[in-house]
N, C-alpha and C positions, 0 to 999 in steps of 0.2 A: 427641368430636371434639377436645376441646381437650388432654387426655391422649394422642389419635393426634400433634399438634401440637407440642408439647411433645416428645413421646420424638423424636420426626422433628429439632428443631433439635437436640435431644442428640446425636443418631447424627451428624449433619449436621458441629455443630462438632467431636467427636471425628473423625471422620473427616478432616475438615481439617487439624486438627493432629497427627496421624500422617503424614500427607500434609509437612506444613508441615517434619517431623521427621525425614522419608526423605531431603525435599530438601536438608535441610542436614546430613545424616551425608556424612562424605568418601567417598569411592567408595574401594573398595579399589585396594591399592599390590602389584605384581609384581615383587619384584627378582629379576632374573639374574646371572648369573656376567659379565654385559657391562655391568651396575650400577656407575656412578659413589655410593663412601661419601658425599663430601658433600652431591650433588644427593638421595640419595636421604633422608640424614637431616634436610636440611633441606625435604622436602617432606612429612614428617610432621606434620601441626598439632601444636599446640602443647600443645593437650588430652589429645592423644593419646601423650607422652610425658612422663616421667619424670624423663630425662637424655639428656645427649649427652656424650661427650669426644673428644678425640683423645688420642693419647698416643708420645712416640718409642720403640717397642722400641729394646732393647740394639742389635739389629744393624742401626739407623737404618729400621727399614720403622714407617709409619705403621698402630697399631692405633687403628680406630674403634670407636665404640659407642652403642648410643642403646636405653633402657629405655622400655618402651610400660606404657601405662595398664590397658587390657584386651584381654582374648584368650588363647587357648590361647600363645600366641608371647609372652614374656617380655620380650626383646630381642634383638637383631641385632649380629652381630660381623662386622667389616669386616678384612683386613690389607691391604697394602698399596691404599687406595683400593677392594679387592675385598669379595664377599659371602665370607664363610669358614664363618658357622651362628648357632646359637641358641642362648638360653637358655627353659627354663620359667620358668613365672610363679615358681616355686618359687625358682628359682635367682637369677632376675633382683631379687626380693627381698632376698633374703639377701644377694647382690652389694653391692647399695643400702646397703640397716644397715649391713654392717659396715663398709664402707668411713667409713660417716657417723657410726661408733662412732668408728673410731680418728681423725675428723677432731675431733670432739665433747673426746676426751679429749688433744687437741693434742699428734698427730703426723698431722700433715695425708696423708693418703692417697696424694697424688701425687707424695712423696716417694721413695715405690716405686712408683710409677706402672709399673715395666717388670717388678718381683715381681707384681703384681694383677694385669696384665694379662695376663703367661706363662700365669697359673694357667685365665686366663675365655678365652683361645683352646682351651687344653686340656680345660677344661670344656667349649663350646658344642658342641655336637652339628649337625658339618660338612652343610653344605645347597645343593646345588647350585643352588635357588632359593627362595623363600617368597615366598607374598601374603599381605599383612596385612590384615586387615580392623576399619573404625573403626568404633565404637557413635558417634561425636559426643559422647558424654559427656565431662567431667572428671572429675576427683578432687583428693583435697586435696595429693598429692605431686606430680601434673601440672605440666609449669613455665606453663601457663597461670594456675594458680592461684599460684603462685610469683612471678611478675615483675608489676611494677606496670603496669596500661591507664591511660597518659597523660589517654586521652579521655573518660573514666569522670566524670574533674572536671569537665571542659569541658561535658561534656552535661550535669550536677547545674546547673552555674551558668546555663548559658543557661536552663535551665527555672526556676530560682528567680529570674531576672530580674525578674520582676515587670515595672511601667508606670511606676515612677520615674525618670524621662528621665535623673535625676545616675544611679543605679544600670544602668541601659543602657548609659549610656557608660563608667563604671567598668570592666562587664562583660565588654562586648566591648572594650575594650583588653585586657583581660586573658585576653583569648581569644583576641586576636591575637600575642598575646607567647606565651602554651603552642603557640601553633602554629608560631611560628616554632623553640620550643624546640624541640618535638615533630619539624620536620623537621632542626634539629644532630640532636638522638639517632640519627635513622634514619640521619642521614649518617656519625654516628658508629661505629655498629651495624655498615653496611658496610663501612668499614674495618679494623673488629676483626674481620670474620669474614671476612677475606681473609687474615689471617695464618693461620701453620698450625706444629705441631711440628717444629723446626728453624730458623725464624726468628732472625735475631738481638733479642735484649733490646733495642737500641737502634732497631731498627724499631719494635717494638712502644711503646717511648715517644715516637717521633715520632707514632703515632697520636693516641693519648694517655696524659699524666701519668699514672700509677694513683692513684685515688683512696683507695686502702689497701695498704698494703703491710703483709707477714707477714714476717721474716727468720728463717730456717728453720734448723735442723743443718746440712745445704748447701741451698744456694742461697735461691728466695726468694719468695713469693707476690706478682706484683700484679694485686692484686684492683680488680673495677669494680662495686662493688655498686647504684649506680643500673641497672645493666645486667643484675645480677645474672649475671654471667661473670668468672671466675679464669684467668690464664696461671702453669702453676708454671716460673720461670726456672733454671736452672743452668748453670755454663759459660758463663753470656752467650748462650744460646739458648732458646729458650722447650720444654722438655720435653714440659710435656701443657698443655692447655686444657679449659675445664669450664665446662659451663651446665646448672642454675642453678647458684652456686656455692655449695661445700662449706662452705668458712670462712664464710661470712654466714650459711646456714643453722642452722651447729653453734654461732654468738653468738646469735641471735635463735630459731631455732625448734629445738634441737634434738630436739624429741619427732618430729620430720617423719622422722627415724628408726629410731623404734620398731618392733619387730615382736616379736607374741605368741611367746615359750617360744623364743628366740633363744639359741643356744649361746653367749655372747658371748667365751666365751674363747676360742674358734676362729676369732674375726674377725683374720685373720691374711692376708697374701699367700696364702698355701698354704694355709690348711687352712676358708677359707670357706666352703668347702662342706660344711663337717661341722657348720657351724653351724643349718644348715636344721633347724626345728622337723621334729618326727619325723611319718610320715604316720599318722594315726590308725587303728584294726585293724579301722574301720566303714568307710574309705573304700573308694571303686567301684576295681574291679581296675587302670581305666585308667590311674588316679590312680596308684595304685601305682610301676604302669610306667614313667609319664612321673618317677618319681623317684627321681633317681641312688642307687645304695649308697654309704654312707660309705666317703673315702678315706682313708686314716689310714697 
């Protein structure tokens, strides 16, 4: 009876926490060709992607992007505000490294922001829609993992509060000041993510000061690393935008880069996709299929 008891609460809490774990994965995401780029890549959790940018094509139309965690679906290419296709997980990888090679070895990426990105319209494989579906999971390159939780601290502290009435009061002032921080940043937050490619430079510093700035061959990074987002400027307009950022990344983590048997001399505007490690002569046919022949 007591072994029927016992497996019974097992099944019981297992069960709940599947349960617990269904409710909290996002419901899958349907873009149309009547898809808003920003609405929809900002209604990607945060878990669930990689990257986001925008970027000015040569001929002024905005190219979007946003790299997902997991799924057959790699990431999403937008032009003008529109859905335009995908990458595989394959591709969307490689996209990732090399660009974060040649940010690492300082020639910042977004330099050629309108070369990389020629090359990742032409590479995505045009889609007149996709749903994406979220596991809820993260990973280590996720910008959820990426960007600092404000409130991470705040809950450590309340709970190590302890009964010492001096230490209570310490605490919660000091709780009450992250919170008022806590809402600058989000108001902060809102106004940087209202700008967009084409802006002028001096908008974008009426938002805010950059807390780092990069001066580049042309033009110029300013970066918000509390915020973990980059605007690359040139011409006095803001060219592309990027979250999490490249240049913080490539000072403090650049191994967040890596990837196995990586051509890295192909991490080029043009030729990134020759850099995709090679598909192994064991894998499954489909595997195969979903993966491009070298362009050269």
């Amino acid at each position: 009876m007591r072994l029927f008891t016992t497996v019974s609460l097992l099944l019981l809490s297992t069960t709940a926490a599947m349960a617990d774990e269904v409710e909290s994965r996002p419901g899958p995401l349907k873009i149309t060709a009547q898809s808003d780029a920003r609405t929809v890549i900002r209604s990607i959790p945060e878990e669930a992607a990689t990257e986001r940018f925008e970027v000015l094509s040569v001929g002024g139309e905005t190219v979007s992007y946003v790299g997902l965690t997991d799924g057959p679906v790699g990431g999403v290419v937008f032009k003008g505000g529109k859905l335009h296709g995908t990458l595989t997980r394959a591709q969307a990888e490689t996209f990732y490294a090399c660009r974060g090679y040649a940010t690492a070895r300082h020639h910042y990426w977004a330099q050629e922001a309108a070369r990389w990105t020629e090359s990742l319209v032409k590479v995505a494989e045009p889609a007149p829609d996709v749903e994406l579906q979220f596991s809820g999971k993260s990973t280590m390159k996720s910008i959820k993992a990426v960007l600092e939780n404000p409130a991470i601290n705040q809950v450590k502290a309340l709970v190590e509060m302890g009964t010492n009435p001096l230490k209570v009061i310490k605490v919660l002032s000091k709780a009450r000041s992250e919170h008022r921080q806590r809402e600058h940043d989000e108001d902060m937050l809102e106004e940087l993510g209202k700008l967009v490619p084409g802006d002028s430079e001096k908008r974008l510093a009426d938002v805010l000061r950059p807390e780092d700035l990069t001066f580049l061959e042309r033009g110029l990074v300013m970066a918000y690393p509390k915020y973990s987002v980059e605007f690359m400027v040139d011409d006095n307009k803001i060219q592309a935008l990027q979250q999490p950022s490249f240049l913080q990344l490539a000072r403090v983590k650049p191994g967040m880069f890596y990837a196995p048997n990586t051509a890295w001399a192909n991490c080029t505007p043009e030729k990134w996709v020759d850099a995709m490690p090679p598909v192994p002569a064991s894998a499954p046919a489909s595997a195969l299929a979903s993966t491009p022949a070298p362009q050269g």
